[in-house]
N, C-alpha and C positions, 0 to 999 in steps of 0.2 A: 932347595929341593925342587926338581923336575917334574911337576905334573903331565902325566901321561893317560889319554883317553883309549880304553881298546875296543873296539867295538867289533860284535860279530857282524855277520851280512844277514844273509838270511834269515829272514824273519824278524831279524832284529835293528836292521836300517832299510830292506827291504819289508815287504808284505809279503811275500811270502820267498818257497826254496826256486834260485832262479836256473838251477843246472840242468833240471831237467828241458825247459824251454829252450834252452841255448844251445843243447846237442843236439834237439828238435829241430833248431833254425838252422842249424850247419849243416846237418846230414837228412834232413828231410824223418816225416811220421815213422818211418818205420827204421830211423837209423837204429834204436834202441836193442831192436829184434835181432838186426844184422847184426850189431856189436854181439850181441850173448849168441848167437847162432854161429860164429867164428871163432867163437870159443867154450864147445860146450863144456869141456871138463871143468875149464877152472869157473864157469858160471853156476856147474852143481855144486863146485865142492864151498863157494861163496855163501852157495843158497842154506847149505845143510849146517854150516857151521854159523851162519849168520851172521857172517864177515861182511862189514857193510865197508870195507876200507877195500876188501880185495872185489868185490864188486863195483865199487865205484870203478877200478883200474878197467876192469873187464868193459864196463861202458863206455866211461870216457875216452879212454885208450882205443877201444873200436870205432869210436866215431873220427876223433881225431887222426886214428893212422895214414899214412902216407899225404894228408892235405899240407899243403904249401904255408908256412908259419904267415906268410904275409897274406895270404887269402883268410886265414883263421884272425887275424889281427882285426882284418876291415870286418867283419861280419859281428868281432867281438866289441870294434869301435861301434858300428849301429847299433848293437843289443844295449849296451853302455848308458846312450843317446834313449834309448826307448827307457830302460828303465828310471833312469832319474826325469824324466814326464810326466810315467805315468804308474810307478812301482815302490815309489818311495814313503816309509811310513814318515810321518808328519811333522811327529811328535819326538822322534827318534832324531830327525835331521835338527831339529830346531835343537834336540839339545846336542850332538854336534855342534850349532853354532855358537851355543855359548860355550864352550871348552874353546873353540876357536878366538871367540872373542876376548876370552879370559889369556889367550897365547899358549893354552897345553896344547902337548903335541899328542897327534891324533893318529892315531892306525885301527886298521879294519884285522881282524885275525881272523880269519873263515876260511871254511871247504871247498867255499864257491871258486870259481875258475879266474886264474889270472887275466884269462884273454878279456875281458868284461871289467874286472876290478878294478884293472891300474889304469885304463881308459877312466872308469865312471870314476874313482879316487882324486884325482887329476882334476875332473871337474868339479866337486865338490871340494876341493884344498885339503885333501888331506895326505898329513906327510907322507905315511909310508903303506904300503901292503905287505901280510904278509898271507902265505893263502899256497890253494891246491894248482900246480902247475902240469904241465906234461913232458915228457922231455923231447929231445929233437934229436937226430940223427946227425951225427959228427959225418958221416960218408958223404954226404949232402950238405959239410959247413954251416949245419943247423938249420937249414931252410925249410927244412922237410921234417914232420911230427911222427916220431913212434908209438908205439900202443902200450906204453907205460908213463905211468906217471913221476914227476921228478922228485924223486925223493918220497917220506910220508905223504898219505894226506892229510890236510891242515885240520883234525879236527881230534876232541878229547884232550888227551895227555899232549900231544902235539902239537895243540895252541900253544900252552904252556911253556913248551919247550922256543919255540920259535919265539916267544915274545921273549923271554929270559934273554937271548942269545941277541933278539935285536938289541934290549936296553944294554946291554953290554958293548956290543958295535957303536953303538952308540955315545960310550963313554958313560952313559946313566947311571951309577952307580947306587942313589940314593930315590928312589922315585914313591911318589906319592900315586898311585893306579887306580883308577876308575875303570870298572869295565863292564861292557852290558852283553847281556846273552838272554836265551831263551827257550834253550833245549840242554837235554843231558850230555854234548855235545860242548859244552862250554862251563862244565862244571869244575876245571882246572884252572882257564881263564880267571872263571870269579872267582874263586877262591885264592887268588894270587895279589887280589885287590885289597885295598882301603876301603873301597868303594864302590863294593859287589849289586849291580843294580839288574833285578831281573825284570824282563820289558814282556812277558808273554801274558797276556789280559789285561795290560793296564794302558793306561794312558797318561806320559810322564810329562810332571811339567816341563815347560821351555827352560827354565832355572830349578836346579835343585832345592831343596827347603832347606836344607844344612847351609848351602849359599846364599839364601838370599838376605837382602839387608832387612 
């Protein structure tokens, strides 16, 4: 059997949500403004129905529009670089490393932004991402970002979905799942688990107690 670790981002290997800082660092304090200002209809009808999926498009997607995929890449490699510094909880990575040490294979399932993830992933060893991307403009041979995002965002029922669909890619057919979260946000996640571990006020040993000798 296949052990497999899921881990959310935000919050949950980070210390805290890092999308907001990130759209902050590409587009400057007030890109957030511009983003909902460029589009007020669908930023009301976001706000009234508290669609926090079609809001996120509104934001991300305004910030990201028209930027050059390899200018969003290097800003998303420095964000990357800062956060595993000086943003990563402790206790979270450390048990990351024993799933790594143990040989399961490891994936991040979050909302947070690819341009960040699969840099920061990378350096931390872990196998796969699966996560909130945006998509890019086929007119421009994809070099150039449009103001939507690709596909869902990565979060709720849509973890779930995405993680299914990787163990299947995968060939996983049989898997033993550990997964950690820490908002409502990840309640399909754990619940998909063996090994549903919520991280939000605790502080988790480096080795689980069910493993340890």
């Amino acid at each position: 059997m296949t052990v497999v670790a899921a881990f959310d981002f935000d919050g949950t290997l980070s210390t805290h949500d890092c999308v907001r800082p990130f759209l902050e660092r590409l587009g400057g304090r007030r890109a957030l403004a511009a983003a909902a200002a460029r589009r007020p209809g669908a930023t009301a009808l976001a706000t009234v129905r508290r669609d926090r999926d079609a809001a996120k498009e509104v934001f991300v997607g305004g910030v990201y529009r028209g930027r050059r995929v390899e200018t969003v890449a290097a800003a998303g490699c420095a964000f990357a670089n800062e956060i595993a510094e000086r943003l990563l909880r402790d206790d979270t990575v450390q048990r990351l490393r024993w799933h790594q040490r143990m040989q399961h294979r490891t994936v991040v399932v979050s909302a947070s932004l690819a341009s960040y993830l699969v840099p920061l992933a990378a350096r931390l060893g872990i196998d796969d991402v699966l996560c909130t991307d945006v998509a890019t403009d086929h007119r421009t041979g994809g070099a150039v970002y449009l103001d939507r995002l690709l596909g869902p965002n990565c979060r709720a029922g849509e973890k779930a979905v995405r993680l299914r669909r990787w163990l299947q890619g995968e060939g996983i057919d049989d898997a033993e799942i550990w997964a950690y979260g820490d908002s409502r946000g990840d309640r399909e996640l754990l619940a998909m688990a063996q090994h549903p571990v919520w991280v939000r006020g605790v502080v988790l040993d480096a080795v689980p107690r069910e493993a340890a000798p």
